[in-house]
C-alpha positions as CSV (number, residue, x, y, z in Angstrom):
1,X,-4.7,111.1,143.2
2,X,-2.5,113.5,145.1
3,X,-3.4,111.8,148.2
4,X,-1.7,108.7,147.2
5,X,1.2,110.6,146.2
6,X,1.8,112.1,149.2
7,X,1.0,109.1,151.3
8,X,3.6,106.7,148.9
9,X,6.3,109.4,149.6
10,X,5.7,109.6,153.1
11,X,6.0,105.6,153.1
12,X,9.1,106.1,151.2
13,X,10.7,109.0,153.9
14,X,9.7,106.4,157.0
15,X,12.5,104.4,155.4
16,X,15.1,106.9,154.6
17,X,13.9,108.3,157.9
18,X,15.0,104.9,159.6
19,X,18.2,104.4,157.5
20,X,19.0,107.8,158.6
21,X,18.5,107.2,162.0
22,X,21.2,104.5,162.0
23,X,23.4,106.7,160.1
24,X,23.1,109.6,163.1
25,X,23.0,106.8,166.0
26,X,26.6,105.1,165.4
27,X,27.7,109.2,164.5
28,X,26.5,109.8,167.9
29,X,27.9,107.3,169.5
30,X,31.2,106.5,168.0
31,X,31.6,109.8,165.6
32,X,32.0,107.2,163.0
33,X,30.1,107.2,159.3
34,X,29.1,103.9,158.4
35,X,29.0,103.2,155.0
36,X,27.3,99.6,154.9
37,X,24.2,100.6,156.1
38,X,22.8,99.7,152.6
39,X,24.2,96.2,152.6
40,X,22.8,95.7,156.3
41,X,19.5,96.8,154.6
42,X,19.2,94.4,152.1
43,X,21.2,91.3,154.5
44,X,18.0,91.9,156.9
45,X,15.2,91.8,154.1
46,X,17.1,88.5,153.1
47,X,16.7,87.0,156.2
48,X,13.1,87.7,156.6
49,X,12.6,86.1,153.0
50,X,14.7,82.6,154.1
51,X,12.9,82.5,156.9
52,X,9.4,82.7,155.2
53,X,10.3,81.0,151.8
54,X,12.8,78.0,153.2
55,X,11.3,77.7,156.8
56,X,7.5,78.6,156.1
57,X,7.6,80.8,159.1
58,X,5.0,83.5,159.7
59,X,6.2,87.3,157.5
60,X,6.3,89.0,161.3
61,X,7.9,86.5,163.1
62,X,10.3,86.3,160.4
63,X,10.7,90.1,160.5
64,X,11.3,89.7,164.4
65,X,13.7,86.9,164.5
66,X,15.6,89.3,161.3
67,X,16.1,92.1,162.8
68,X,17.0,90.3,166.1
69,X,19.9,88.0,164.0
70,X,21.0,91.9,162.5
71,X,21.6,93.3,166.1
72,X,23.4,90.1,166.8
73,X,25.5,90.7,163.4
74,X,26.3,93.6,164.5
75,X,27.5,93.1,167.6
76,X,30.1,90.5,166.0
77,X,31.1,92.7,163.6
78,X,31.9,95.4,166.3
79,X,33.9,93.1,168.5
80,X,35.5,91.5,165.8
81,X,36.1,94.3,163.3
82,X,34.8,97.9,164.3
83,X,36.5,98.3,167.5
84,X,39.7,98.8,166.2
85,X,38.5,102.1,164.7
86,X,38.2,103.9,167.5
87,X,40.4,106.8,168.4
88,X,41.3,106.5,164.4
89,X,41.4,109.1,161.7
90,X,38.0,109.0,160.7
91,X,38.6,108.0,157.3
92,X,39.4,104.6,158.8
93,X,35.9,103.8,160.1
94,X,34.6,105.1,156.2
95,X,37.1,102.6,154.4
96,X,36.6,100.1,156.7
97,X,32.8,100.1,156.6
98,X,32.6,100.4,152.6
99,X,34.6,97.5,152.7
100,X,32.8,95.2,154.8
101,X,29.8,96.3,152.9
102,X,31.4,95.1,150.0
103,X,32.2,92.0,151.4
104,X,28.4,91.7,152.7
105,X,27.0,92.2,149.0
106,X,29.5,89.8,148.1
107,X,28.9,87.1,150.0
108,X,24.8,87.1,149.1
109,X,25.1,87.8,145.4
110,X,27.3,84.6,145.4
111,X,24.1,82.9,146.6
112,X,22.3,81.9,143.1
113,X,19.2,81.8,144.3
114,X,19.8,85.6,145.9
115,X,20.3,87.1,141.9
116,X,18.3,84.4,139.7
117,X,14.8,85.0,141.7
118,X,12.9,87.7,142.1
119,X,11.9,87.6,145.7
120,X,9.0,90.0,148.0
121,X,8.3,89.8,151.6
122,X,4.2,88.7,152.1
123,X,2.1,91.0,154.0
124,X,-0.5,89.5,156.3
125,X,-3.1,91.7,154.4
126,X,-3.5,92.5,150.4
127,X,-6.6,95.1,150.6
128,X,-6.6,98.8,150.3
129,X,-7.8,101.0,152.3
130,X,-10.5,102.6,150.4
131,X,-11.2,106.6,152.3
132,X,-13.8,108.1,149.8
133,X,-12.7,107.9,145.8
134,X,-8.9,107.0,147.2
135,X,-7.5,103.8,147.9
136,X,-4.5,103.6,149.9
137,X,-1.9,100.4,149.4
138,X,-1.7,98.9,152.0
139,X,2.2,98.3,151.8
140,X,2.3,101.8,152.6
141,X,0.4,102.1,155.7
142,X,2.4,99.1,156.5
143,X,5.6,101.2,156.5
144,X,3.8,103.9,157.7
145,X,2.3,102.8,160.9
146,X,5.5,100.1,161.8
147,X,7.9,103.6,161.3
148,X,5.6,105.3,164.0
149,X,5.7,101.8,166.4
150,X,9.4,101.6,166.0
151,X,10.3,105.9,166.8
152,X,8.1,105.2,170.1
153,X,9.7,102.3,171.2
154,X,13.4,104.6,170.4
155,X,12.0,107.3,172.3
156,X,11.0,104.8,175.7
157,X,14.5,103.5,175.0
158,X,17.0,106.6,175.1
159,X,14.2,108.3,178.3
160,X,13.7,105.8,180.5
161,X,15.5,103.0,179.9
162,X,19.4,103.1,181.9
163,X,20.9,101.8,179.0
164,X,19.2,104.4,176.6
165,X,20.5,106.8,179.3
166,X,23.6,105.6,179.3
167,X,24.3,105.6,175.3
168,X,22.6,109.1,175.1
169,X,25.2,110.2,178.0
170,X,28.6,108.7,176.2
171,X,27.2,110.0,173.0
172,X,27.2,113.9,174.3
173,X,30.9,113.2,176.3
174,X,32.3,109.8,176.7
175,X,35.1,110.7,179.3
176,X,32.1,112.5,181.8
177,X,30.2,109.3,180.9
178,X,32.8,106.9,181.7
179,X,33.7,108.9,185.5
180,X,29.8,108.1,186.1
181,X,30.4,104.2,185.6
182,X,29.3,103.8,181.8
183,X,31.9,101.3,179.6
184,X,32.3,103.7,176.5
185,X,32.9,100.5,174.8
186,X,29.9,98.4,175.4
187,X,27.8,101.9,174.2
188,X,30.2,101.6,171.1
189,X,29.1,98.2,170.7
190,X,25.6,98.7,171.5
191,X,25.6,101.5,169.0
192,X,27.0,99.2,166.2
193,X,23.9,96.7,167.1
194,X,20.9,99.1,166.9
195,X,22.5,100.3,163.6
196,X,22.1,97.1,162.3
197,X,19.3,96.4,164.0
198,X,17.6,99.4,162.4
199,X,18.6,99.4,158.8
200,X,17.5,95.7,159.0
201,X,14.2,96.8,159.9
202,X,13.9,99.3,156.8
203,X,14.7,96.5,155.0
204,X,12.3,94.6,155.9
205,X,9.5,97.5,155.7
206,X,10.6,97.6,152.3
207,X,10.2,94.3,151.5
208,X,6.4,93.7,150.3
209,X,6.9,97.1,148.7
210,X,9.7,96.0,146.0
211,X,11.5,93.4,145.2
212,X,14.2,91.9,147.6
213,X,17.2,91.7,145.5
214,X,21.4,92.6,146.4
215,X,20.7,96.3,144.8
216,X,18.0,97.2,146.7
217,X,20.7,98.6,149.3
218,X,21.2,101.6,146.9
219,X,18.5,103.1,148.9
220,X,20.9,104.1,151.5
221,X,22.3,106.4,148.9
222,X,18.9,108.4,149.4
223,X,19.1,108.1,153.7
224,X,22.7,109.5,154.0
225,X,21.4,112.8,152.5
226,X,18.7,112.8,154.6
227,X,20.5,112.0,157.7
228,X,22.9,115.1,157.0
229,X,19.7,117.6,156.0
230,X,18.7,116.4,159.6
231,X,21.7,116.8,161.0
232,X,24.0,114.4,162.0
233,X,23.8,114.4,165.9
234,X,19.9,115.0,165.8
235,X,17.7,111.5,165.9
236,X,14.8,113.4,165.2
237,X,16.1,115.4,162.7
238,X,17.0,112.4,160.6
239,X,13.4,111.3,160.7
240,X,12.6,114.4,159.5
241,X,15.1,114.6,156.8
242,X,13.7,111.8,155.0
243,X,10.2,112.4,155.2
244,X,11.7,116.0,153.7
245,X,13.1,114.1,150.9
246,X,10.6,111.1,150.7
247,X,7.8,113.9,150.2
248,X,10.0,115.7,147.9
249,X,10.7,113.1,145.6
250,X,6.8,112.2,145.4
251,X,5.9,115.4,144.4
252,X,8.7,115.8,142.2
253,X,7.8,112.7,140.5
254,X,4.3,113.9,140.0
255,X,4.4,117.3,138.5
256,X,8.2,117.7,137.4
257,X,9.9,116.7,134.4
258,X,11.6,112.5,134.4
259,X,14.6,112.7,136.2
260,X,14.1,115.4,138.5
261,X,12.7,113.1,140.9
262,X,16.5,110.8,141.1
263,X,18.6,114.8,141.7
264,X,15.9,116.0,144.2
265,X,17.8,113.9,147.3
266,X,20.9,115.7,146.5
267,X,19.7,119.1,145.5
268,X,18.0,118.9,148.6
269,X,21.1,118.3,150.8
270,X,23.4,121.4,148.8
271,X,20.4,123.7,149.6
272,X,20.5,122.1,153.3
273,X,24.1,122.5,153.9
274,X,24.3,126.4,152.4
275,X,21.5,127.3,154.2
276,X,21.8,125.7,157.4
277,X,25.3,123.8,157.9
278,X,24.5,121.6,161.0
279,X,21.3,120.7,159.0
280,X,17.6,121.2,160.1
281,X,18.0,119.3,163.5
282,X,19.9,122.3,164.6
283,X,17.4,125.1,164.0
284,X,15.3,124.6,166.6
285,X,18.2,124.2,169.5
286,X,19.3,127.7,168.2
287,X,16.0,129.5,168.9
């Protein structure tokens, strides 16, 4: 039904949507690309999975207490690791990222029980949602309705919380930011955490929809094009980039030839950057 289709790719866009959002808010903040955001992805669905398999703990307290130990990770890796990137060439912060990630997919596929099992996050409920002749999975609504919790909680953060202010003012000029009393480097680091933090928590919204497995990171691949078509200094544009391509790739799936559906992210971005450089974030501050 084409009602399922577009409700499976707008699942699919809340996570490149949310991976895209952690792209654009280290961008932001420290005009660094990070290029583990996958492996961050997959290291958070993980840790739900431990926690649920090994400990027996309940799937959302398991999805708290992951994303939680991924803001933490990320904080250590900023202190320990990322800070030295700043003021770099920005290449630096793109090695050095690619090569923690590495290092990341490393250290879990040497885990045998990570690559010999198949492993999937529990949801709390199994039923569809049956509207009419259509039955929605509820996996989907899942990822749906947690993507909407999470962007409203964001947008409390950054307009009325005085740390939210303060990382929205050192991402638009540091040095102004600085002169009012913010520590540029406790934003950087801050920045680094709710990366984490985020791409953990697409991780884990993907969790009870495939299986949780070192590859699964690849999906990141699909949010960096959609953080560009957004544009990367626009938060909401990012969202909006990868419902764009979520939707896309549904649709393409459905009605175009096999293999259309993998080139659709990318064709998407070309068409993006030609058309509109600064991506689709910016079209609206230009009217």
């Amino acid at each position: 039904m084409f009602a399922q289709v577009v409700v499976g790719g707008v699942a699919a866009g809340c996570v490149y949507g949310l991976v895209a959002l952690s792209f654009v808010l280290i961008y932001k903040a420290t005009r660094s690309v990070s290029f583990m955001q996958g492996e961050l992805l997959m290291l958070g669905a993980f840790t739900a999975v431990v926690l649920v398999e090994a400990l027996g703990w309940p799937a959302w307290v398991a999805a708290v207490a992951a994303v939680a130990a991924s803001f933490a990770f990320g904080l250590v890796l900023e202190r320990a690791v990322l800070w030295r990137a700043i003021g770099q060439p920005h290449l630096t912060p793109v090695l050095l990222t690619f090569g923690l990630g590495l290092v990341i997919r490393g250290a879990v596929t040497s885990v045998p029980e990570a690559t010999h099992r198949m492993h999937r996050l529990p949801l709390p409920w199994s039923r569809p949602l049956t509207v009419g002749p259509v039955q929605f999975a509820p996996e989907h609504l899942m990822v749906i309705l947690a993507t909407c919790t999470a962007c409203a909680v964001l947008a409390l953060f950054f307009r009325h919380s005085r740390t939210g202010l303060a990382l929205r003012a050192c991402s638009e000029d540091s040095g102004v930011a600085a002169m009012l009393g913010v520590s540029p480097a406790a934003m950087h680091a801050l920045a680094w955490a709710l990366g984490a933090a985020l791409a953990a928590f697409a991780g884990v919204l993907l969790a009870p929809v495939t299986f949780v497995e070192p590859g699964m990171g690849m999906v990141a691949l699909k949010a960096f094009p959609a953080a560009v078509i957004g544009g990367l200094a626009s938060l909401p544009g990012a969202l909006l980039g990868g419902l764009f391509i979520g939707l896309s790739e549904a649709l393409a799936g459905r009605f175009l030839p096999d293999g259309v559906k993998d080139l659709t992210a990318y064709g998407l971005m070309l068409a993006v950057l030609l058309l509109f450089p600064r991506g689709i974030g910016e079209i609206g501050r230009r009217q």
